[in-house]
Residue frames relative to the residue before (quaternion, step in Angstrom):
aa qw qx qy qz dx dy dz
X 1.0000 0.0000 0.0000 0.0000 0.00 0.00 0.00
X 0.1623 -0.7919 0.5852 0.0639 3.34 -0.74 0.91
X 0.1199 -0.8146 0.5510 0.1359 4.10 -1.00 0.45
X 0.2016 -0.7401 0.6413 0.0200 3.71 -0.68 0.53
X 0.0117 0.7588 -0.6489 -0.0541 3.50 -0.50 1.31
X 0.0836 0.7668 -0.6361 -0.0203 3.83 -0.89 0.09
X 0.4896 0.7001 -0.4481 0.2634 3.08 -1.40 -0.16
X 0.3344 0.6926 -0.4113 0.4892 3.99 1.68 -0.83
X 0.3838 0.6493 -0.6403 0.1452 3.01 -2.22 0.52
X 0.4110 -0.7052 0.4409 0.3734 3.56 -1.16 -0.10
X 0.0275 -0.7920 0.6052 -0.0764 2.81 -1.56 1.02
X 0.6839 -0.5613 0.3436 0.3149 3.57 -1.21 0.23
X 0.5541 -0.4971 0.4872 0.4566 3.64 -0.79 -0.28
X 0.7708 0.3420 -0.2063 0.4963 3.52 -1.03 0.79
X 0.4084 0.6816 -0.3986 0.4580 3.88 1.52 -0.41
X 0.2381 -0.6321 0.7255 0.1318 3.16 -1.53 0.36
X 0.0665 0.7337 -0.6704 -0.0886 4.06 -0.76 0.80
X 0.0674 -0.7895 0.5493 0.2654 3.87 -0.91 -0.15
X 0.4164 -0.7907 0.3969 0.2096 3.46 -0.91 0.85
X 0.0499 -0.8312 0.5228 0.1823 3.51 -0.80 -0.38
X 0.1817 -0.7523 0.6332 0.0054 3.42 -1.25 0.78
X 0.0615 -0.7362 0.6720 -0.0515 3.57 -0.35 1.39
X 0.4031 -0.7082 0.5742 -0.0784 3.29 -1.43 1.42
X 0.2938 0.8029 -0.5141 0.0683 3.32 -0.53 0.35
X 0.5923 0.3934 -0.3705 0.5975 4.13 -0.79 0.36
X 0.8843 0.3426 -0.1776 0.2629 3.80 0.21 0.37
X 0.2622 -0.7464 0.3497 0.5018 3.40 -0.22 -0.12
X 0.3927 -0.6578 0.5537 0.3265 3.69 -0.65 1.53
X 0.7942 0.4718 -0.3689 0.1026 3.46 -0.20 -0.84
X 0.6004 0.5073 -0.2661 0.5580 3.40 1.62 -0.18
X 0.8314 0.3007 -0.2948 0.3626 3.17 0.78 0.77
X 0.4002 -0.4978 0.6113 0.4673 4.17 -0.52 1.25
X 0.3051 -0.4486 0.8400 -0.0103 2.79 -2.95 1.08
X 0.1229 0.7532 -0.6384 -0.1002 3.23 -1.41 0.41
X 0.1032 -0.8280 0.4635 0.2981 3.39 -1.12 -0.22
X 0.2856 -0.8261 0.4858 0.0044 3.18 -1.38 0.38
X 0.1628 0.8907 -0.4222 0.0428 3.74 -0.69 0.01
X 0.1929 -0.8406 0.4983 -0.0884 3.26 -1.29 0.95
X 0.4724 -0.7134 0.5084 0.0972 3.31 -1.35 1.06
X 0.5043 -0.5212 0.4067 0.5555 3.57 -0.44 0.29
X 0.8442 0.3095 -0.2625 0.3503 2.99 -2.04 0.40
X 0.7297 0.5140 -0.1365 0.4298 3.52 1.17 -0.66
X 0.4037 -0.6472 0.4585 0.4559 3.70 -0.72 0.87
X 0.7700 -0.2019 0.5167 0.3153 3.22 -2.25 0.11
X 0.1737 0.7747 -0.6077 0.0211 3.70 -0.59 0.69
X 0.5064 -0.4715 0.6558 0.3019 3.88 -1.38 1.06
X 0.0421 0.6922 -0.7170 0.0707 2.50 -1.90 1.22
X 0.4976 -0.2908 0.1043 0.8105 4.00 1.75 0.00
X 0.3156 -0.4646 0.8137 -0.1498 1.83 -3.00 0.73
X 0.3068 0.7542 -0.5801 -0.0219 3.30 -0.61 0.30
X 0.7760 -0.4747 0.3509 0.2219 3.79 -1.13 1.06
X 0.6844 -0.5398 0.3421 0.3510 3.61 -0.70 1.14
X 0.7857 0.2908 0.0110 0.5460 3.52 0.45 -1.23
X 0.4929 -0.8377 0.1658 0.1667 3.57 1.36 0.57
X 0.5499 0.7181 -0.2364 0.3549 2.86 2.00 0.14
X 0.6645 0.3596 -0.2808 0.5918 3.44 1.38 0.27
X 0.1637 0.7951 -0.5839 -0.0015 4.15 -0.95 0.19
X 0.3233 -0.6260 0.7087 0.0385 3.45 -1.34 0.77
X 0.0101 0.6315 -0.7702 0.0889 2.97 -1.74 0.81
X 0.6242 -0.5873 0.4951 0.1426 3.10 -1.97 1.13
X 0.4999 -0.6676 0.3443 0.4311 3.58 -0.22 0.94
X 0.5884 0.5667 -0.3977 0.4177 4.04 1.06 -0.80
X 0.8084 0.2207 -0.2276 0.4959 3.87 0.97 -0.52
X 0.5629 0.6364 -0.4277 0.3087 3.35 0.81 -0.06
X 0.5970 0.2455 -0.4647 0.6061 3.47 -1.28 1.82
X 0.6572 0.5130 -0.2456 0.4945 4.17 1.03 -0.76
X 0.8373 0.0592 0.0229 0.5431 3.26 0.13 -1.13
X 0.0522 0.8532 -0.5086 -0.1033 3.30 -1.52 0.80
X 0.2935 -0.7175 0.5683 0.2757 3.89 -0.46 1.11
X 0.0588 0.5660 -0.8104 -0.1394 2.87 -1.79 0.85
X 0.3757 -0.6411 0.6298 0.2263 3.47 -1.72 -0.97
X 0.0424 0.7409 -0.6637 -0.0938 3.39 -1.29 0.26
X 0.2991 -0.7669 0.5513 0.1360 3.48 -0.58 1.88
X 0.5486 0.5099 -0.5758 0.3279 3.92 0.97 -0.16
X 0.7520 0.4117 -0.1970 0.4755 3.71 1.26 -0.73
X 0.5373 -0.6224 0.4836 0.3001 3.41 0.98 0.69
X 0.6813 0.4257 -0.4406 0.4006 3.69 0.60 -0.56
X 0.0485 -0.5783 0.7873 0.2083 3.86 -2.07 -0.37
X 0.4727 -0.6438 0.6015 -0.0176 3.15 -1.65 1.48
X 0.0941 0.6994 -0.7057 -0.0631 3.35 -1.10 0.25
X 0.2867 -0.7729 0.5660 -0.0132 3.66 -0.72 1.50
X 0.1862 0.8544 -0.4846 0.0204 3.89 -0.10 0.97
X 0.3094 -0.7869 0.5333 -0.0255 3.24 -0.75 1.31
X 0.8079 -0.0105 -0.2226 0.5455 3.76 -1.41 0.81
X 0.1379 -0.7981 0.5861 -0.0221 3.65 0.30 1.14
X 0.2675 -0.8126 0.5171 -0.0270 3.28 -0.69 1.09
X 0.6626 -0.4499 0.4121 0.4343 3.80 -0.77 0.23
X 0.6268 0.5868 -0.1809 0.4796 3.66 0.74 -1.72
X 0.7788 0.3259 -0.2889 0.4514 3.67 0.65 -0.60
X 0.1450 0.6528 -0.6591 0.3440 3.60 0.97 0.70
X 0.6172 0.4962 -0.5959 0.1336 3.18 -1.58 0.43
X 0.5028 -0.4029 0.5479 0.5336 3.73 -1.72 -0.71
X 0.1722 -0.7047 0.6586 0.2000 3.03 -1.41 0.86
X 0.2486 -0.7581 0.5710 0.1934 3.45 -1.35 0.26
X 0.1309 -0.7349 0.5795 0.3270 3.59 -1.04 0.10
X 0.4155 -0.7392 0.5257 -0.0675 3.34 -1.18 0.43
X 0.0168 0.7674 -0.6409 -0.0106 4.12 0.10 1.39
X 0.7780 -0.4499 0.3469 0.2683 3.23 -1.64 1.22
X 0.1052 -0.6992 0.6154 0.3482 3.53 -0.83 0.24
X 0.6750 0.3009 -0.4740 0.4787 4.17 0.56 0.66
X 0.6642 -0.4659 0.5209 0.2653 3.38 -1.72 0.28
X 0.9162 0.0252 0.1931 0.3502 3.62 -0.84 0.80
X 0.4119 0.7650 -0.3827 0.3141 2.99 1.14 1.10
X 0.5904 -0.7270 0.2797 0.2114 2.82 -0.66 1.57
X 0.7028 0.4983 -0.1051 0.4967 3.63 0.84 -1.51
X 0.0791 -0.7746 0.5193 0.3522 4.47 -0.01 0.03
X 0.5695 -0.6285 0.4723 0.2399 3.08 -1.35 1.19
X 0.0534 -0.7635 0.6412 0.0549 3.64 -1.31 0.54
X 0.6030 0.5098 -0.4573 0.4091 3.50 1.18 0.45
X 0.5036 -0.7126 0.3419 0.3487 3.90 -0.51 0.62
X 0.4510 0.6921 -0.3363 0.4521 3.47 1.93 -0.14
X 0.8645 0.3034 -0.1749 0.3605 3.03 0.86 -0.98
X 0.3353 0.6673 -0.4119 0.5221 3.15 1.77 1.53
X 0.1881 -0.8258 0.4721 0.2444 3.59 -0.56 0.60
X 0.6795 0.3751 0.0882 0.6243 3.70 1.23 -1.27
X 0.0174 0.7797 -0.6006 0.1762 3.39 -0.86 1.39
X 0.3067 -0.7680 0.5278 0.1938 3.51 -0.64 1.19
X 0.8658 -0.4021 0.1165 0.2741 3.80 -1.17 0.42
X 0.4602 -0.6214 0.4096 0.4840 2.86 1.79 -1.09
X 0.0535 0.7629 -0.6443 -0.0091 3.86 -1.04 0.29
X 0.5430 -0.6856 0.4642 0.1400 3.58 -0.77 1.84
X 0.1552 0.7880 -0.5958 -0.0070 3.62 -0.24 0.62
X 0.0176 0.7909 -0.6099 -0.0465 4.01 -0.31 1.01
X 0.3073 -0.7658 0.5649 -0.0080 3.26 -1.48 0.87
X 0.1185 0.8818 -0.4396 -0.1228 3.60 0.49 0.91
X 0.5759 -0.6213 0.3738 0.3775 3.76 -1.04 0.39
C-alpha cells in the first residue's frame, strides 16, 4: 500500500489549507486513517483519526473545533480540512492507514498505524 499526502504550503494566520491523502495498493475502506505531524526535534504528534467506514473521528484537543478529517472510500483518498491556521501548526503532516481492519474506535496512537505517506510541509506565518 502506498499513501500520497499533498495539499501543504504557506500561509497566513487565520488561513484555511485542506490536505489530502490518496491511497492506493489496498483496500482503503477497511481501514481508520489518521493524521499526524511534527516539527524538528519533536515526537510525531496525533492530530485526527477517523474509522474505516467514516462514521466515527477524534481529534487532538490543539485542533479540535479547527480542523476536520473526513474521507471518501469511492476515491480511496481521506482529507483533513484545517481552518484558523495558527503559527503552532507549522509542521510536516503525515497521513497514516490503520495497522487493524475495521476498527471501530479511531486510533490516536502512531503504533497503531501501519503505512505512512511522505509527509506534506504546511507553514503558518504570523
Amino acid at each position: 500500500v502506498q499513501l500520497q499526502a499533498s495539499g501543504g504550503g504557506l500561509v497566513q494566520a487565520g488561513a484555511s489549507l485542506r490536505l489530502s491523502c490518496a491511497a492506493s495498493g489496498r483496500t482503503f475502506s477497511s481501514y481508520g486513517m489518521g493524521w499526524f505531524r511534527q516539527t524538528p526535534g519533536s515526537f510525531r504528534e496525533f492530530v485526527a483519526a477517523v474509522n474505516y467506514n467514516g462514521e466515527s473521528t477524534y481529534y487532538a484537543n490543539s485542533v479540535k473545533g479547527r480542523f476536520t478529517i473526513s474521507r471518501d472510500n469511492a476515491k480511496n483518498t481521506v482529507y483533513l480540512e484545517m481552518n484558523s491556521l495558527k503559527p503552532e501548526d507549522t509542521a510536516v503532516y503525515y497521513c497514516a492507514s490503520d495497522i487493524l481492519e475495521r476498527r471501530v474506535t479511531p486510533a490516536s496512537l502512531p503504533t497503531s498505524y501501519t503505512v505512512w505517506g511522505q509527509g506534506t510541509l504546511v507553514t503558518v506565518s504570523s
